[in-house]
C-alpha positions as CSV (number, residue, x, y, z in Angstrom):
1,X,7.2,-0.9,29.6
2,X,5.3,1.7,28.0
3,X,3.9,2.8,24.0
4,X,7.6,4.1,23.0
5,X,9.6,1.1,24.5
6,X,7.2,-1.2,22.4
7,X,7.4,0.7,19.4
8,X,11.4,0.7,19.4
9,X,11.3,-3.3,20.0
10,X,8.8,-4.0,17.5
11,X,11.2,-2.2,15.0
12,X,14.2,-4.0,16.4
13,X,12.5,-7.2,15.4
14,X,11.2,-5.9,12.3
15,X,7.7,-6.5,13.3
16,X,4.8,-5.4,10.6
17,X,1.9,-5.3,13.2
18,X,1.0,-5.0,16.4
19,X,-2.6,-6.6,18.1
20,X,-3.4,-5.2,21.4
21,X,-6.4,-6.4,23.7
22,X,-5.6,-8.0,26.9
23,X,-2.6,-9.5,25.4
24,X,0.0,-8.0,22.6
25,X,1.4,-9.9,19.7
26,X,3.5,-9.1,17.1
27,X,3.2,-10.2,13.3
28,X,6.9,-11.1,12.0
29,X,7.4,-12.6,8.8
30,X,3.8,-12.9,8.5
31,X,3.5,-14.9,11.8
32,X,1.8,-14.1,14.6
33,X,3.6,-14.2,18.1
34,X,2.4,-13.7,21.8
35,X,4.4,-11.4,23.6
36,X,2.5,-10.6,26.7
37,X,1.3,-11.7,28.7
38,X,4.7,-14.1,29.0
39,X,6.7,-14.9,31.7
40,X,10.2,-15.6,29.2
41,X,12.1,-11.6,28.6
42,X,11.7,-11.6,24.8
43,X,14.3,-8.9,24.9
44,X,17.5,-9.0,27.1
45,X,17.4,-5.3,28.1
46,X,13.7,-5.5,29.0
47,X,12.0,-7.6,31.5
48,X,9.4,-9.8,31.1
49,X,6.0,-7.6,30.1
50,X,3.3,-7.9,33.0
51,X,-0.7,-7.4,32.4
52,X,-0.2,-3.9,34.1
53,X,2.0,-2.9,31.5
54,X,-0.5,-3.8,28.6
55,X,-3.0,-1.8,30.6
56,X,-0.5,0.9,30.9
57,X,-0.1,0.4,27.2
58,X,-3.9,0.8,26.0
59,X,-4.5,3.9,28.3
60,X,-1.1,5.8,26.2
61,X,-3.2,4.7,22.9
62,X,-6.5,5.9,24.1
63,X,-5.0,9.4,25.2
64,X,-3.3,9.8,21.9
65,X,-6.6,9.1,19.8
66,X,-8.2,11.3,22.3
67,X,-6.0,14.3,21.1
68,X,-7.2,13.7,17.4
69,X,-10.4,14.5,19.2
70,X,-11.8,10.9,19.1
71,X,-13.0,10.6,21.9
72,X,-13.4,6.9,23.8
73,X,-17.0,6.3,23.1
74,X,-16.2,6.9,19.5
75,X,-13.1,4.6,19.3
76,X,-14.5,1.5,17.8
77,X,-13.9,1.2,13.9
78,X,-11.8,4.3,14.0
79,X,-8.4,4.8,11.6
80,X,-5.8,7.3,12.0
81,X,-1.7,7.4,12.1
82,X,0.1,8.6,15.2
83,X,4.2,9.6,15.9
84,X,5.6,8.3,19.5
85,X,9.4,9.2,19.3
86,X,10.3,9.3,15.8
87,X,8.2,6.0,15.0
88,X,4.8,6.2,13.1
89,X,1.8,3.7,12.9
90,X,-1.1,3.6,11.8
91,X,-4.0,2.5,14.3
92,X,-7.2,0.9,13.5
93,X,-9.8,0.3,16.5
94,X,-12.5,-2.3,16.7
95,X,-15.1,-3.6,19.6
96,X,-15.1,-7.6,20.3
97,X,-17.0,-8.4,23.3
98,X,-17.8,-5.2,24.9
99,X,-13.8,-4.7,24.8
100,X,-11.5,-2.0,23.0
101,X,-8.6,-3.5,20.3
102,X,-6.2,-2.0,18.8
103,X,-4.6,-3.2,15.3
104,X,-1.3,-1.2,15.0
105,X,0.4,-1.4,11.1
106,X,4.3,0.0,11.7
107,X,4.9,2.6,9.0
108,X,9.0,2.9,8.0
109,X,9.8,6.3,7.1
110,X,12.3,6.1,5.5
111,X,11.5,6.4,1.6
112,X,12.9,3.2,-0.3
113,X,14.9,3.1,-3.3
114,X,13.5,0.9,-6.3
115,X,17.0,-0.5,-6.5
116,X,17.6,-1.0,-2.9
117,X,14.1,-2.4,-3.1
118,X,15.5,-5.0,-5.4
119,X,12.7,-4.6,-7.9
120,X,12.4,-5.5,-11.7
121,X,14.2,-2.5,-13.8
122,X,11.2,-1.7,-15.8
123,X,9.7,-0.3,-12.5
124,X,12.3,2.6,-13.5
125,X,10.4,2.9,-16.7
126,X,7.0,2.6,-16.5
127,X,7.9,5.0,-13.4
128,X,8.7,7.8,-16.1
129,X,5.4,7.2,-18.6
130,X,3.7,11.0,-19.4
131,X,0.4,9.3,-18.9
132,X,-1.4,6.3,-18.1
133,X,-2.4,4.1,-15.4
134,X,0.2,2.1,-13.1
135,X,-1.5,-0.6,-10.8
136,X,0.8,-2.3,-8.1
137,X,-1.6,-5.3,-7.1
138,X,-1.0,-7.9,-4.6
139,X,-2.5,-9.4,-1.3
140,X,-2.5,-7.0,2.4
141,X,0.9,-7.2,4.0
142,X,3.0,-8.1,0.6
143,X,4.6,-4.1,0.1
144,X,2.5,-2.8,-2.2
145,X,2.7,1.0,-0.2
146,X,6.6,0.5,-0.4
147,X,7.2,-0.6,-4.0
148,X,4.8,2.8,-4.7
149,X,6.7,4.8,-2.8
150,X,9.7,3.4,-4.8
151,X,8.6,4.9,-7.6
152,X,7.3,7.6,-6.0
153,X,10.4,8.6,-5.1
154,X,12.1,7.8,-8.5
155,X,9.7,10.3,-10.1
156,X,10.6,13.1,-8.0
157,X,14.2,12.5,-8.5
158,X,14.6,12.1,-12.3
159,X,11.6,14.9,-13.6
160,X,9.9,18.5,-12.6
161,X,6.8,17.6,-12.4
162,X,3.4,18.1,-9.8
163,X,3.3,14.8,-8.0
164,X,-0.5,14.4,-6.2
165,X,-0.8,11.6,-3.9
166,X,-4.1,10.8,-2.1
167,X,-3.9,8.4,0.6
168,X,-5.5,6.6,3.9
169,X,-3.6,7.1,5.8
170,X,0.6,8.9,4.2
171,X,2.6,5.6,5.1
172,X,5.6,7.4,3.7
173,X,6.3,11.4,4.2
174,X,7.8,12.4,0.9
175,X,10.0,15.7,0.4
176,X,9.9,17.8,-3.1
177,X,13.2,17.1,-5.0
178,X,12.8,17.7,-8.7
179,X,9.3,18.1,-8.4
180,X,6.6,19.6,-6.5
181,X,5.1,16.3,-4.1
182,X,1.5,17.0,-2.5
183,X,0.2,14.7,-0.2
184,X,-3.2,14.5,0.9
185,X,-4.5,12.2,3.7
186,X,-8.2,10.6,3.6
187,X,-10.4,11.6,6.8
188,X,-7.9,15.1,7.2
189,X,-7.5,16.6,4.2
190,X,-10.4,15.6,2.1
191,X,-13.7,13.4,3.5
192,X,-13.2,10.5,0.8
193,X,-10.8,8.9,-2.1
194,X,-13.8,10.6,-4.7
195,X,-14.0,13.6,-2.6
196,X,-10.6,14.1,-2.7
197,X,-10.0,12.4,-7.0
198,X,-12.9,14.7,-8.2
199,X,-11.0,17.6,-7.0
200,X,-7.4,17.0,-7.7
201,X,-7.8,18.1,-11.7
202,X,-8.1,21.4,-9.8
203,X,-5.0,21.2,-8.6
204,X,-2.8,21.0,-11.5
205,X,-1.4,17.2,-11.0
206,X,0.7,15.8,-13.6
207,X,1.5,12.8,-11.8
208,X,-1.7,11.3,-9.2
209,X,-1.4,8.3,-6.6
210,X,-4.4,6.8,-4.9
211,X,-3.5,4.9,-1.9
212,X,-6.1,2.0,-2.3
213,X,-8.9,1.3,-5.2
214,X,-11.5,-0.2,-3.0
215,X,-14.9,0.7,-5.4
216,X,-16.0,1.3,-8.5
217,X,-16.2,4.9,-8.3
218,X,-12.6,5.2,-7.2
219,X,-11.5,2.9,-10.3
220,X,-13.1,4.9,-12.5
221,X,-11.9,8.2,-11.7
222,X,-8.7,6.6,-11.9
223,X,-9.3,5.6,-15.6
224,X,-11.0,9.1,-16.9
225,X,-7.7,10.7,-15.3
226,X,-5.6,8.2,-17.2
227,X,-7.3,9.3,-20.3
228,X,-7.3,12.4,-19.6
229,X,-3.7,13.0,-19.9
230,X,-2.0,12.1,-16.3
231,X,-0.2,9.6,-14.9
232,X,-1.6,8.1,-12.2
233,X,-0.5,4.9,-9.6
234,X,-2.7,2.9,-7.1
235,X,-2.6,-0.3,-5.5
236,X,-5.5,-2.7,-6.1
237,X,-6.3,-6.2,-4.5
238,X,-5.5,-9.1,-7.0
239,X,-3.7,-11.9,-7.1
240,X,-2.0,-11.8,-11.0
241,X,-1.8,-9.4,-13.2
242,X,-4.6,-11.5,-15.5
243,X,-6.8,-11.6,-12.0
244,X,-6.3,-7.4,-12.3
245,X,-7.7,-6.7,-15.3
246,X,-10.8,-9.3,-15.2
247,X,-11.5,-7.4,-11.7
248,X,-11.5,-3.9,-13.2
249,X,-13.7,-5.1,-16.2
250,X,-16.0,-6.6,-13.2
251,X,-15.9,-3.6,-11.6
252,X,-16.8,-1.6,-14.9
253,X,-19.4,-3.8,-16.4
254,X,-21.6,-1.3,-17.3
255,X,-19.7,0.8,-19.3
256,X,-20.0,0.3,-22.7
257,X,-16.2,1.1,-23.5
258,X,-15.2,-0.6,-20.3
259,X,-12.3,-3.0,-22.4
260,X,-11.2,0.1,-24.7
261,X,-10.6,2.5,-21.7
262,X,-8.9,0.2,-19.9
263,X,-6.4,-0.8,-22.9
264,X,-5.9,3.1,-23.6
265,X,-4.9,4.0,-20.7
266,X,-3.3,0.8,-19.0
267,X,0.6,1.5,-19.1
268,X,1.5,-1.7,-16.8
269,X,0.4,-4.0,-13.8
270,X,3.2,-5.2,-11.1
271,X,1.8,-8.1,-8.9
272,X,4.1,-9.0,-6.1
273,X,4.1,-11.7,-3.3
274,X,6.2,-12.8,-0.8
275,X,8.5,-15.6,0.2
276,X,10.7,-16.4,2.9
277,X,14.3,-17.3,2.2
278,X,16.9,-17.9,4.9
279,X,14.4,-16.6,7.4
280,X,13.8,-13.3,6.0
281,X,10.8,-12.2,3.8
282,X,12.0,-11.1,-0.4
283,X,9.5,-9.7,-2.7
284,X,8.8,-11.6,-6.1
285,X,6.8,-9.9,-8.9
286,X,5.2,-10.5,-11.9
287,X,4.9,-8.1,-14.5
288,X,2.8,-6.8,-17.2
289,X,3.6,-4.5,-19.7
290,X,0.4,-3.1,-22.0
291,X,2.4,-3.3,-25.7
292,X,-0.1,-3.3,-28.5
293,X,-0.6,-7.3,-28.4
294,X,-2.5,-6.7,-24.4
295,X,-3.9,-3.8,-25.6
296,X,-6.0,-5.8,-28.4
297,X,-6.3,-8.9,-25.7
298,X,-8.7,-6.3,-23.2
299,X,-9.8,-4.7,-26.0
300,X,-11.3,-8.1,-27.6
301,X,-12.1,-9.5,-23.8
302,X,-9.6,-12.1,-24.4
303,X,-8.3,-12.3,-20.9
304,X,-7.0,-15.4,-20.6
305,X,-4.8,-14.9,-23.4
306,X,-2.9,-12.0,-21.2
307,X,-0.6,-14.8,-19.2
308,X,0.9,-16.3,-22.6
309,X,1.8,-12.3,-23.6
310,X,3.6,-12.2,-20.5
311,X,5.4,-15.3,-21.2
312,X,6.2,-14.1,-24.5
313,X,7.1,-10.2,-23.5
314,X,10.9,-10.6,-22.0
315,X,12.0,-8.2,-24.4
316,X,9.2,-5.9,-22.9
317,X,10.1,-6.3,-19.3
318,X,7.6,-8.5,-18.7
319,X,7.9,-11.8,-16.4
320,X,6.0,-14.4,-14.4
321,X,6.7,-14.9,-10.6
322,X,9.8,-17.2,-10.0
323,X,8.4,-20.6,-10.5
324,X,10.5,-22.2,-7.9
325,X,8.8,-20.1,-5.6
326,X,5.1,-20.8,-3.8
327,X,3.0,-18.7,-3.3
C-alpha cells in the first residue's frame, strides 16, 4: 500500500476526506470510517492495510510537502494541494500530542456542469448578471466549491469575458473557452485573499471569485468591487440565505451605508445542504433572488422579513429548501 493506491481507493469509494495519524479513515457520506489499522480487506484487490503501510504512507506525504520546501519542522498548521497520479488533494497539517496529522480534502477535477449538478435553473441566470455580488453559502463539506465552479464554468462557456478567480487553495483547474479564466492561488500567487482583491482591479477582471470570505476585510472588498461595476462570486459560511445577510451586516456594522451597499450590489444568495437518499448524498438549495422588494428589506434592516419574499418570489426563481427534507 502506498500514497497512490490510497488515493485511487478513496476515489473508488467516493470518499471526501482522508485523516491520517497512526491510523487512516475515510469520511463517506459525511461519516467517518476506520480503515487501518483493520484486519478485514476493505477492497477485494488489496489486502488488509498493516501499521507499516500507514508509516509508509506519512513518510510519501512528508517528502511531497518537503518539495514545496516545507520542511518537517515547519509542518504543523501548514496548507497546500499536491497531484499523485492524476489525483489532487489538498493537505492541511496539525500537531496533537507531539505527533504529525494529516487532514487530506479529495479535489475532483473534473469541472461540473450546473445541469449535471442538478441545480435550480436560475443558477444559469444569476450566472450571466454584468455586475453584482453572488454568495454560495452553506456549511464545510455541503459543495459550495463545486456549485461555483458550475457557474464558473457556465460563464466561460456562454460570454467573452476576463474571469479572475482568487482561491486557497484551485479545487478545480479551469481552461479558457469563451473567455479569458485566471486563477490565482493564496500562499503562491499572492500572500493573502486582500493582498491578492486589492490588486485584481489591476488586472482588468470583469468577472472575480473569491474562494472563501472568512473577515471583514475580505467582505468588503467584495462589496466595493460589486459596486464598482464587476461581478463577483464567493462562498460564505451561513446557514440560510436570511442567516447571510444578517452575518454580512454583522460583519459591516460600522459602516454607515452598510444596508444600502449590500442591497445595491446583492444580485442573489444560493444556500445549499445536503441529504442522503437511497444511500447517496443530493444537494438541496434555497434560493434568493435580490428583486426590488429584498432590496428595500436590507435597505430598511428588515431581515426577518427576507424568508416571506422568498416564499413569495417563485416567479423570481426563488425557493425554500425541500421541506420534507432535514437538515
Amino acid at each position: 500500500m502506498n500514497l497512490s493506491t490510497l488515493f485511487h481507493l478513496a476515489i473508488r469509494y467516493n470518499v471526501s476526506d482522508i485523516h491520517i495519524d497512526n491510523s487512516i479513515y475515510f469520511r463517506i457520506n459525511k461519516q467517518i470510517v476506520l480503515v487501518a489499522p483493520c484486519n478485514t480487506k476493505i477492497d477485494s484487490n488489496i489486502g488488509a492495510i498493516t501499521q507499516n503501510d500507514i508509516e509508509n504512507i506519512k513518510v510519501e506525504l512528508v517528502n511531497l510537502l518537503e518539495t514545496f520546501n516545507k520542511s518537517f519542522d515547519n509542518l504543523n498548521e501548514q496548507s497546500l494541494t499536491i497531484q499523485v497520479n492524476q489525483v489532487k488533494c489538498r493537505v492541511s497539517t496539525f500537531l496533537s500530542h507531539r505527533n504529525l496529522h494529516f487532514a487530506l480534502r479529495i479535489l475532483r477535477t473534473k469541472i461540473p456542469d450546473l445541469q449535471t449538478l442538478g441545480t435550480p435553473p436560475i443558477l444559469e441566470h444569476l450566472s450571466m448578471q454584468e455586475a453584482g455580488l453572488l454568495l454560495v453559502c452553506g456549511s464545510t463539506g455541503v459543495g459550495k466549491s463545486t456549485t461555483l465552479a458550475g457557474m464558473l464554468n457556465h460563464i466561460n462557456i456562454h460570454s467573452r469575458r476576463h474571469i479572475l478567480t482568487i482561491e486557497d487553495p484551485i479545487e478545480y483547474e479551469h481552461e479558457s473557452q469563451q473567455c479569458l479564466l485566471t486563477q490565482r492561488e493564496i500562499g503562491v500567487d499572492s500572500q493573502s485573499y486582500g493582498d491578492a482583491l486589492k490588486a485584481s482591479l489591476r488586472h482588468d477582471p470583469d468577472v472575480i471569485l473569491i474562494g472563501e470570505i472568512l473577515d471583514s476585510e475580505v467582505l468588503k472588498l467584495a462589496i466595493n468591487h460589486a459596486l464598482s461595476g464587476h461581478l463577483v462570486l464567493a462562498s460564505f459560511h451561513a446557514k440560510s440565505c436570511s442567516h447571510a445577510i444578517a452575518r454580512i451586516l454583522g460583519m459591516t456594522s460600522g459602516d454607515l451605508n452598510a444596508h444600502a451597499n449590500l442591497a445595491d450590489c446583492l444580485q442573489g444568495i444560493i444556500t445549499q445542504r445536503l441529504y442522503e437518499q437511497e444511500n447517496v448524498l443530493r444537494a438541496d438549495f434555497e434560493i434568493l433572488v435580490a428583486n426590488p422588494a429584498v432590496r428595500i428589506l436590507i435597505k430598511e434592516n428588515k431581515i426577518n422579513q427576507i424568508d416571506s419574499q422568498i416564499s413569495m418570489g417563485k416567479e423570481f426563481g426563488m425557493q425554500h429548501f425541500s421541506k420534507h427534507h432535514k437538515p
